[in-house]
N, C-alpha and C positions, 0 to 999 in steps of 0.2 A: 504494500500500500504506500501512496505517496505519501509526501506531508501536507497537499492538498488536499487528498481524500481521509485521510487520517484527522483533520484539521474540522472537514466539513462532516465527519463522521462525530467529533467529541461535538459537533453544532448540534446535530441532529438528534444525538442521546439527549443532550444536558435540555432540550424546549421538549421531548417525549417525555422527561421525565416532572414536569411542570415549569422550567425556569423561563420566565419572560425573554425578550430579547435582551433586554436591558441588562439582567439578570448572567446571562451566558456570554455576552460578552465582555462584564466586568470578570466572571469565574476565568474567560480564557488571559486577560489580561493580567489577571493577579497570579494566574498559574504559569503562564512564560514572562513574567517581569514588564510588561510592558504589551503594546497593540501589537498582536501578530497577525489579524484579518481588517477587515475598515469595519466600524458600525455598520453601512449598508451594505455590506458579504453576508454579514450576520442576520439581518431585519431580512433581505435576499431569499438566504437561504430555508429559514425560517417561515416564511412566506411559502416557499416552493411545497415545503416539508407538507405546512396546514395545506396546503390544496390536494396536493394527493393522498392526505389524510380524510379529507372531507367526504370523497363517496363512499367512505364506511362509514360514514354515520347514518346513514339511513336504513332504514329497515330492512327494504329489500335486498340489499347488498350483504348484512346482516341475516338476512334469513337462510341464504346458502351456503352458509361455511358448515362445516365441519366441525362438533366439537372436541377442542381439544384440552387433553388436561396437561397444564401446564403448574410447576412448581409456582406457587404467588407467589413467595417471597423474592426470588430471584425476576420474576417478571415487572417492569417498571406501567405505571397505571396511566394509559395515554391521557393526553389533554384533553376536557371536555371539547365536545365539539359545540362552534358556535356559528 
């Protein structure tokens, strides 16, 4: 993995796991010393993430999966959909 996709991958966990944009990209700032993406890579990517997050929220999308049992603990609780 690169350190872009590595980069845009700690994006993608840290707002799946509730952190606003604001939020993920002060955590990446304080975790490498300093800005290592722009705020709008971050709001971006963010952005991307919630779109193709959003046709699982619907029912029908929802009504066809499979269920599967997965460890909670280890599974992180996606964003409300809005």
């Amino acid at each position: 993995m690169t350190r872009t996709h590595t980069l845009e991958a700690l994006v993608i966990v840290s707002f799946l796991r509730g952190l606003s944009v604001r939020d993920v990209d002060a955590a990446l700032e304080e975790a490498f010393d300093g800005p290592v993406v722009s705020k709008s890579t971050v709001s971006r990517i963010c952005a991307q993430t919630r779109e193709r997050y959003r046709p699982w929220c619907s029912a029908d999308a929802r009504a066809g999966l499979l269920a599967l049992v997965v460890d909670y603990r280890s599974a992180p609780t996606p964003p409300p959909c809005r």
